[in-house]
C-alpha positions in Angstrom: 135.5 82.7 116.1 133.7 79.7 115.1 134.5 77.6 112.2 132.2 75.7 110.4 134.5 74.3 107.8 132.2 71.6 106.3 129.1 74.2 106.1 128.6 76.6 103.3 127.1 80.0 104.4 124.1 80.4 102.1 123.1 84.1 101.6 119.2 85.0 101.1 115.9 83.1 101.9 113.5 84.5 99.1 112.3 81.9 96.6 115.9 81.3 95.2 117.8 80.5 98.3 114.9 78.8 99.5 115.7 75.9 96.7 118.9 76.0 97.3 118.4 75.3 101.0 115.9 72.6 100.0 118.4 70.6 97.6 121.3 71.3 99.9 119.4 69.3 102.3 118.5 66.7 99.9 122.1 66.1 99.1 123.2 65.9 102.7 125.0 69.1 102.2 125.4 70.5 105.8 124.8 74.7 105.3 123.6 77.6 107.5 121.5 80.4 105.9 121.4 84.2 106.4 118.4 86.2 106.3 118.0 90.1 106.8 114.3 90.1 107.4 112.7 87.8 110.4 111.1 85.8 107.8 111.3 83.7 104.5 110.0 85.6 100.8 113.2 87.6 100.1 111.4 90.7 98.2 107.9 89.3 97.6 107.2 90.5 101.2 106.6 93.8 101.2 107.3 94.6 104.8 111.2 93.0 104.9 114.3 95.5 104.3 115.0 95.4 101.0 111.8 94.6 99.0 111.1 96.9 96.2 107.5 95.5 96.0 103.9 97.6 95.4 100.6 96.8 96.8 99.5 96.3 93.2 102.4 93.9 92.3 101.5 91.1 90.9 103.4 88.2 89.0 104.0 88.7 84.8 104.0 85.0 84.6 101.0 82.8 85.4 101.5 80.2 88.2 101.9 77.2 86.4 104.8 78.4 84.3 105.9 80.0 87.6 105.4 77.4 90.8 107.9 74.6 91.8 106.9 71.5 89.7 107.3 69.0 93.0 105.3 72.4 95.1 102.3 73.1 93.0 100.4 76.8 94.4 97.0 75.8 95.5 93.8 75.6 93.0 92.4 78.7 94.7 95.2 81.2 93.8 94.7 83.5 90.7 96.2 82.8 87.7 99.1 85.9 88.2 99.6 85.6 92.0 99.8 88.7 93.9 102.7 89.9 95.8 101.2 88.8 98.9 100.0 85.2 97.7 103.7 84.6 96.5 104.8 85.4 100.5 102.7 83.0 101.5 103.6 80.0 98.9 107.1 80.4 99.6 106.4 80.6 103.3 104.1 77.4 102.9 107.6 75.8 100.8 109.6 76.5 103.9 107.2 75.3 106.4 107.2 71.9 104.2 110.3 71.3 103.5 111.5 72.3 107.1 114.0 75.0 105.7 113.8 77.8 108.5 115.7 75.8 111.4 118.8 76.4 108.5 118.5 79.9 108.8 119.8 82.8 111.0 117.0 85.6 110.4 117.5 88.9 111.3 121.3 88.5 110.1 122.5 90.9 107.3 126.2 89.7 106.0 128.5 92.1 105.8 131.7 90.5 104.1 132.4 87.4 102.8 136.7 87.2 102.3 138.0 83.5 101.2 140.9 82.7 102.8 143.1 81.5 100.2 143.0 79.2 97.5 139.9 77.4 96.3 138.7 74.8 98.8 140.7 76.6 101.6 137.5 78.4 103.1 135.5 81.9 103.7 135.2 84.2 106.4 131.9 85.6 106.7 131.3 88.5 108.7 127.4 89.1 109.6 125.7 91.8 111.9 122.5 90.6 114.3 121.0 93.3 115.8 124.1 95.6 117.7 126.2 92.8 117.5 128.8 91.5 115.0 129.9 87.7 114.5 131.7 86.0 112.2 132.7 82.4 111.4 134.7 80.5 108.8 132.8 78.2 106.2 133.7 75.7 103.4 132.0 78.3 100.7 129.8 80.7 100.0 126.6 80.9 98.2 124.7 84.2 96.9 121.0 83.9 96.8 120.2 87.4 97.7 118.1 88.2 94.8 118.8 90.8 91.4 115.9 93.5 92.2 116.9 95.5 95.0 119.7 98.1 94.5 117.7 100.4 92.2 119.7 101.5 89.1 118.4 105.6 89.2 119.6 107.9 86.3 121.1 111.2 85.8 118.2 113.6 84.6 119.3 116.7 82.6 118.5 120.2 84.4 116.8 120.4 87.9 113.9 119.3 88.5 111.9 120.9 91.7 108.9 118.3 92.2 109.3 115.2 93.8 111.6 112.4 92.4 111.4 108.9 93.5 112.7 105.3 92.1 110.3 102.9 91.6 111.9 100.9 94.4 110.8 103.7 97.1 106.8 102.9 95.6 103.9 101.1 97.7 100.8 102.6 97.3 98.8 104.5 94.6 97.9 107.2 97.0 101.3 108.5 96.3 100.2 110.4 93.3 96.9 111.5 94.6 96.6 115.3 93.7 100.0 115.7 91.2 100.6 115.1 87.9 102.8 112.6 87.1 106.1 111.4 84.8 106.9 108.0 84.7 110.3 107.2 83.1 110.9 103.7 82.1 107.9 101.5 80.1 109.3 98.3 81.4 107.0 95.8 83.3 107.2 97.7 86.4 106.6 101.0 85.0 103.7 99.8 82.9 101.8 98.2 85.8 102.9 101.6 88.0 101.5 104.2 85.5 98.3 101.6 85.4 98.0 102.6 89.0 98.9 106.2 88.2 96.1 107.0 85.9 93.7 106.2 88.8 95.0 108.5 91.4 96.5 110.9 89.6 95.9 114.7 88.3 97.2 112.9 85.2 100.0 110.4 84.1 102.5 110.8 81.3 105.2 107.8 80.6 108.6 109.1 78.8 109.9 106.0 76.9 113.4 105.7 75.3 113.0 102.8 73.0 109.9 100.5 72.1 108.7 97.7 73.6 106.6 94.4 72.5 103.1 94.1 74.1 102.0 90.4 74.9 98.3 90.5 77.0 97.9 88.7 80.1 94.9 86.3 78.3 94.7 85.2 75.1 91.8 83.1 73.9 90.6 83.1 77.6 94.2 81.4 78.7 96.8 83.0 80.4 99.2 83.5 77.5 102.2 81.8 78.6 100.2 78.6 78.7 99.9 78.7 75.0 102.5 76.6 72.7 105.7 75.0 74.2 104.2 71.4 72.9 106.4 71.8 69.8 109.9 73.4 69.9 109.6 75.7 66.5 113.1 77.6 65.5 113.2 81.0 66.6 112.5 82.7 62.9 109.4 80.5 62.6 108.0 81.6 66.8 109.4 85.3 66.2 106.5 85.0 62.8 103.9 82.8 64.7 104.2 85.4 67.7 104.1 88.3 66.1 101.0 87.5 64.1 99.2 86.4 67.4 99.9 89.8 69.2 98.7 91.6 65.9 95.1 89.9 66.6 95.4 90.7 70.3 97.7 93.8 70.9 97.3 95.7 67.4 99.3 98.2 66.5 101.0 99.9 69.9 102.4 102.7 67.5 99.0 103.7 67.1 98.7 104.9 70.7 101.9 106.8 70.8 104.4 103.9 71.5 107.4 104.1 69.8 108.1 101.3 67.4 110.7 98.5 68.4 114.4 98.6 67.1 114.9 94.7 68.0 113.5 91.7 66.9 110.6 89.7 69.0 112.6 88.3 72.5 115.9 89.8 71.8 114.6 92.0 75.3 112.2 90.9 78.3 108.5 91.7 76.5 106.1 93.7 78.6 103.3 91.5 79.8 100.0 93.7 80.5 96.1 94.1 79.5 96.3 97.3 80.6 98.5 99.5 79.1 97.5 99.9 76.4 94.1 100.0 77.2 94.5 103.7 78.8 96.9 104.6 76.4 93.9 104.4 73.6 91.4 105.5 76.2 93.5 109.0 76.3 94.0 108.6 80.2 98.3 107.8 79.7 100.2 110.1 77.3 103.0 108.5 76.2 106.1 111.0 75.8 109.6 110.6 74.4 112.5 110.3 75.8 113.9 113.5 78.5 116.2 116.0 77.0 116.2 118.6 79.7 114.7 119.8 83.3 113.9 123.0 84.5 112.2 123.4 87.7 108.6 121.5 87.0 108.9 121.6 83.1 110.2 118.3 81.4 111.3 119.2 78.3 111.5 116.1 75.4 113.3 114.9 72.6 110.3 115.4 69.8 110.3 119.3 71.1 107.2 119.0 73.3 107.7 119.6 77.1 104.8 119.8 80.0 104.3 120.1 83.8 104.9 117.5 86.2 105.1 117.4 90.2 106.3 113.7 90.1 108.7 112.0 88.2 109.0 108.6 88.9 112.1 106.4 87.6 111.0 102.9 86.5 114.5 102.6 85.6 114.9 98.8 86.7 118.3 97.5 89.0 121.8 96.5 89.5 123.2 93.2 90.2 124.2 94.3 93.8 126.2 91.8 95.9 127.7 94.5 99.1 129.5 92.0 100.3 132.1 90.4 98.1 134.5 91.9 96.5 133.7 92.1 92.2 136.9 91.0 91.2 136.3 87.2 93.4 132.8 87.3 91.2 134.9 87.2 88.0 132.7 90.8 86.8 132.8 91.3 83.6 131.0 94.9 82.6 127.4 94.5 83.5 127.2 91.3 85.5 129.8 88.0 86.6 130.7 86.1 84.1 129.7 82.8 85.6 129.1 79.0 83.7 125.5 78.6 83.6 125.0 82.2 85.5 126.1 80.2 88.3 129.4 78.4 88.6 132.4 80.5 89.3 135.2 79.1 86.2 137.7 78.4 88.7 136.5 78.2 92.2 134.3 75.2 93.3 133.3 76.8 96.6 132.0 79.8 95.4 128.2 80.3 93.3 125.7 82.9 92.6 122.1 81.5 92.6 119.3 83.2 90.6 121.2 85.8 88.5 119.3 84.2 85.6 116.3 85.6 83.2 115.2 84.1 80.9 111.2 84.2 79.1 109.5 81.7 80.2 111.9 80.1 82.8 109.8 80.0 85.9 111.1 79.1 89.4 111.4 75.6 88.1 114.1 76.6 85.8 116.1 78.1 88.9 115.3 75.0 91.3 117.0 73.3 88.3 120.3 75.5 88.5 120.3 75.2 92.1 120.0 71.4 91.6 123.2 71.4 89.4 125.4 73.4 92.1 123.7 70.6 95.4 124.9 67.9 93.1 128.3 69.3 91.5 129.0 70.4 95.5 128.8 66.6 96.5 129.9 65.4 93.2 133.2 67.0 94.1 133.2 65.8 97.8 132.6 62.1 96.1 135.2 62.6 93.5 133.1 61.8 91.0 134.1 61.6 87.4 130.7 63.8 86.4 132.1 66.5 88.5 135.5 66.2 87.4 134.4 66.8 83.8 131.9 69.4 84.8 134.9 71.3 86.6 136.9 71.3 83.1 134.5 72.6 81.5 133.5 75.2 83.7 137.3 76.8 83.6 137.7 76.2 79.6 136.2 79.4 77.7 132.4 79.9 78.1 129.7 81.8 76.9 126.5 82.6 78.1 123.6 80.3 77.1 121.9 82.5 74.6 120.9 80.4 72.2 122.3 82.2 69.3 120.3 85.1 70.6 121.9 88.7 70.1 119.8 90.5 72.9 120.1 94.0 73.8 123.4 95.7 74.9 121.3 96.7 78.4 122.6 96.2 82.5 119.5 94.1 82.5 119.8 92.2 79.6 123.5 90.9 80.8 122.5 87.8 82.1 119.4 87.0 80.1 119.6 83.8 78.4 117.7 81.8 76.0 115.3 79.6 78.4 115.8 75.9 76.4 119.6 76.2 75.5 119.6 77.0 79.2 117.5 74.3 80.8 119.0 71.9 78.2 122.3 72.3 79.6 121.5 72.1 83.6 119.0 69.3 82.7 122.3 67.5 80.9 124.8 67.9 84.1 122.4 67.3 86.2 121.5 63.5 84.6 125.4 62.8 84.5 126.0 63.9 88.2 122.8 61.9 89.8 123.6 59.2 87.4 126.7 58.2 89.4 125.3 59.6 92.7 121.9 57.3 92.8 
């Protein structure tokens, strides 16, 4: 067995792990990566092990409020990137920053067991091809992504037709010749039934709650490129907002949609031109939510009930970490309860990278977090009064960053947080651990 015990074993090499391997570096951090698939992108390459991507897939957020601010994506990419433009950015990001000599492709960890106390080092146990190694490292650090293990319901009855998770999507071809049931109006089932209504016999989408529409383009800009000059309290956006999606979205209820029982951004909006577009073109029926199944007949809660040979769930995913045990993540119900979604409150050589949403944070917002664990890491090896406080505070009670924000009681709500509270804490640690490390 080999033992690396001045190396931390950083888990993933999609677009989260690759920061973290790019500010591990920068802090003269010494780490070795593990990657499953031969190849950097984590689930924004379609053809690696555990991507849940579609050929349609494209990114919600436009590339300026997505991209690495010190890594801008070239002038010729599209506003909303496809799937395949992202896999090569963040292959391009690798190949600049010199980040794939770090990692160990084609090596799926298995386990990851500390060996005592904090500080006193991890086994990790990885697979290669038939072969099975392990070595012992200073920590451990989870980048392996929030979108893969997909989170598939219970349906009442039996249902006879096919029945897939969105994860097990790739092509619209899929639904050439049935008629189809997508469950779930989430961003991923809205851009899905999009795909749907072209192929299909015809598409139906069963919705449980309502959801806020906000259009790719508004006044010929890619909407998330509009505001953020002036910080306005959230009462005052939530009515600014709201009266700018009346003049561009309307009245979703209109169409079939069931109204919203939240506020504006107390859940992820759903960003798409599309939609509803089909919706009031008759092409996408929307449904309510499933009460029962029998054979091909979906019965639903308003008393209505229809045919289908496809129901696809666009039911979303678990946190899924296969490899540590929950109770070393401090789990509480839906997600670990981490400082900053990142710092575990009493270990220093443990961290979870990426288990962070937030509207509007981009991938600068989680180069940021990564930032603040590089730093804190060598803070701590300097002794550094900045890292000594950051480590009180980080085992003192905590609560998520929300922002005041009472967000949904959903899986994938549980580690949402309110982008600016957020950034305006990493932003803070981060000035008072490079203050006393430049």
């Amino acid at each position: 067995m080999t033992e690396t015990r001045d190396t931390f074993a950083l888990i993933g090499a999609g677009p989260m792990g690759l920061a973290m391997a790019k500010l591990l570096k920068e802090q003269g951090i010494a780490f070795e990566g593990f990657e499953a698939h031969s190849d950097v992108g984590g689930l924004w390459d379609i053809e690696a092990p555990n991507s849940t991507m579609y050929e349609s897939a494209h990114l919600i957020s436009s590339k300026s409020m997505t991209e690495f601010t010190d890594f801008p994506m070239d002038e010729t990419v599209a506003d909303y990137p496809s799937h395949r433009e992202m896999v090569t950015y963040f292959r391009s990001f690798a190949d600049h920053f010199e980040l794939r000599r770090h990692f160990r492709f084609k090596s799926e960890v298995q386990s990851v067991t500390p060996l005592g106390n904090d500080g006193e080092g991890w086994r990790v146990v990885w697979r290669a091809g038939a072969e099975t190694h392990e070595a012992v490292y200073a920590g451990v650090l989870i980048a392996n992504g929030t979108l893969s293990e997909p989170n598939m319901p219970r349906f009442p009855g039996n249902f006879e037709g096919e029945l897939l998770h969105a994860s097990a999507y790739r092509h619209p071809e899929q639904f050439s010749g049935k008629r189809v049931l997508i469950v779930g109006a989430g961003n991923s089932g809205c851009d899905i039934a999009v795909d749907a209504v072209h192929h299909a016999v015809s598409c139906d989408l069963s919705m449980r709650r309502g959801y806020y529409f906000v259009p790719k383009y508004v006044f010929g800009r890619p909407a998330d490129t509009l505001g953020g000059a002036f910080k306005l309290p959230m009462w005052l956006k939530r009515k600014v907002d709201g009266l700018i999606l009346s003049w561009f979205v309307g009245d979703p209820q209109k169409y079939g949609f069931p109204k919203p029982d939240y506020k504006l951004y107390e859940s992820h909006p759903v960003v798409n031109s599309l939609v509803l577009y089909h919706a009031g073109h008759g092409d996408l029926i929307i449904r309510a939510d499933i009460a029962d199944i029998e054979e091909k007949t979906v019965s639903f809660t308003d008393g209505t009930a229809a045919e289908y040979d496809m129901i696809l769930a666009a039911t979303g995913y678990k946190l899924h970490y296969p490899f540590i045990d929950k109770t070393l993540l401090n789990w509480r119900q839906d997600a670990p309860h981490l400082y900053l979604n990142a710092m575990h409150p009493e270990r220093n050589d443990l961290f979870v990278l990426g288990m962070v949403e937030a509207t509007g944070l981009g991938w600068q917002g989680r180069h940021e977090q990564a930032e603040m664990v590089a730093r804190y890491i060598r803070g701590c090896r300097l002794q550094s009064a900045a890292a000594a406080k950051l480590q009180r505070v980080k085992v003192e009670r905590f609560e998520r960053a929300t922002g005041g924000m009472t967000y949904l009681d959903l899986p994938r709500m549980a580690y949402y947080v309110d982008k600016d509270t957020y950034r305006g804490a990493i932003k803070r640690w981060i000035k008072a651990l490079k203050a006393e490390q430049s």
